[in-house]
N, C-alpha and C positions, 0 to 999 in steps of 0.2 A: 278362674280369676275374671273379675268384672271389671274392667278399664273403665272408667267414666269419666269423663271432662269434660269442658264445655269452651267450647272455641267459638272465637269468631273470625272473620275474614277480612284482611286489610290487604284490598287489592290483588296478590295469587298467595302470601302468606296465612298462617293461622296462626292467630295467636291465643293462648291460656287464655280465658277472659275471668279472671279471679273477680270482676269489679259487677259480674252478673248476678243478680238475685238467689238463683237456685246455686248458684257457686259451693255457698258457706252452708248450705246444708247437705250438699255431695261430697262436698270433701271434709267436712268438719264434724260437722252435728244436726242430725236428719230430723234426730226431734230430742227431748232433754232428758232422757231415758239413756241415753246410750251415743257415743259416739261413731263417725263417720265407719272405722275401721268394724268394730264391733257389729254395725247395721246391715256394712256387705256381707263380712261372716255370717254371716246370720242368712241373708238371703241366701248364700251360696250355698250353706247347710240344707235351707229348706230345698233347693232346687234339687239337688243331691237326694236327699233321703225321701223326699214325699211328690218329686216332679214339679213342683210351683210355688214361685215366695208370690205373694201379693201384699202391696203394700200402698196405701189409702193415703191420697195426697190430702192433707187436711188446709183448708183456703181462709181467710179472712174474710169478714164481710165484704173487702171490695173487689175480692178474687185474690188476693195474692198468696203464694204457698209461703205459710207458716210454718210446717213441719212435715214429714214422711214417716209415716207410723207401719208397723208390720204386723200383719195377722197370725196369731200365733198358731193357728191349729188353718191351715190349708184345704182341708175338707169338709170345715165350712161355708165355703164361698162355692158359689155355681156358677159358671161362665152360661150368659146369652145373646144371642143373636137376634138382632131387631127385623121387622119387617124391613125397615131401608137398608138393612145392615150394618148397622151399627154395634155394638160391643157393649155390654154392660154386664155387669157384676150382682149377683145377689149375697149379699151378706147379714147372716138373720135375718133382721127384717126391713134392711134399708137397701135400695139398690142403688149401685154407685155406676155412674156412666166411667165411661174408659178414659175421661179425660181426666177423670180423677183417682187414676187405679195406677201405678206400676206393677206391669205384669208380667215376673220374669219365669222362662220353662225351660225346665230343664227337661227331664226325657218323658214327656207329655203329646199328646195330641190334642189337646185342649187350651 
């Protein structure tokens, strides 16, 4: 099971922050293919049966995340490591930096 929420902090409490961007696609609908509930199944299956969901933050022109798509077949994305260390992704033939990857593992070393 994957808990996901998004809080914010008002002072030493936390509160739900339902009024955040990324909110309505965590909890609702990640992208228009499939709902919220449907999206984690799905990752949790892939983590489960093949060790790794990856799934491709898709951004608007001015950066904003539009939707969360998932990669349906896991082995073919290659994980790498940059000379500064940094994290990025090859998938066919586009490489995706990590800040636009959610990258969940399950019994992986990669």
């Amino acid at each position: 099971m994957l808990p996901f929420q998004i809080y914010r902090r008002d002072g030493k409490d936390k509160i739900l922050a339902t009024d955040h961007p990324a909110y309505y696609l965590l909890a609702v609908r990640p992208n228009p293919a499939m709902t919220a509930t449907t999206f984690w199944e799905l990752v949790q299956q892939k983590c489960d049966n093949f060790g790794n969901a990856y799934c491709p933050i898709v951004r608007d022109p001015r950066g904003n995340v539009i939707k969360i798509d998932i990669i349906a077949n896991s082995a073919e994305v290659a994980v790498y490591i940059g000379e500064g260390g940094d994290v990025y992704y090859k998938f066919r033939q586009e490489v995706i930096p990590s800040s636009d990857m959610l990258h969940f593992k399950g019994y992986t070393t990669s």
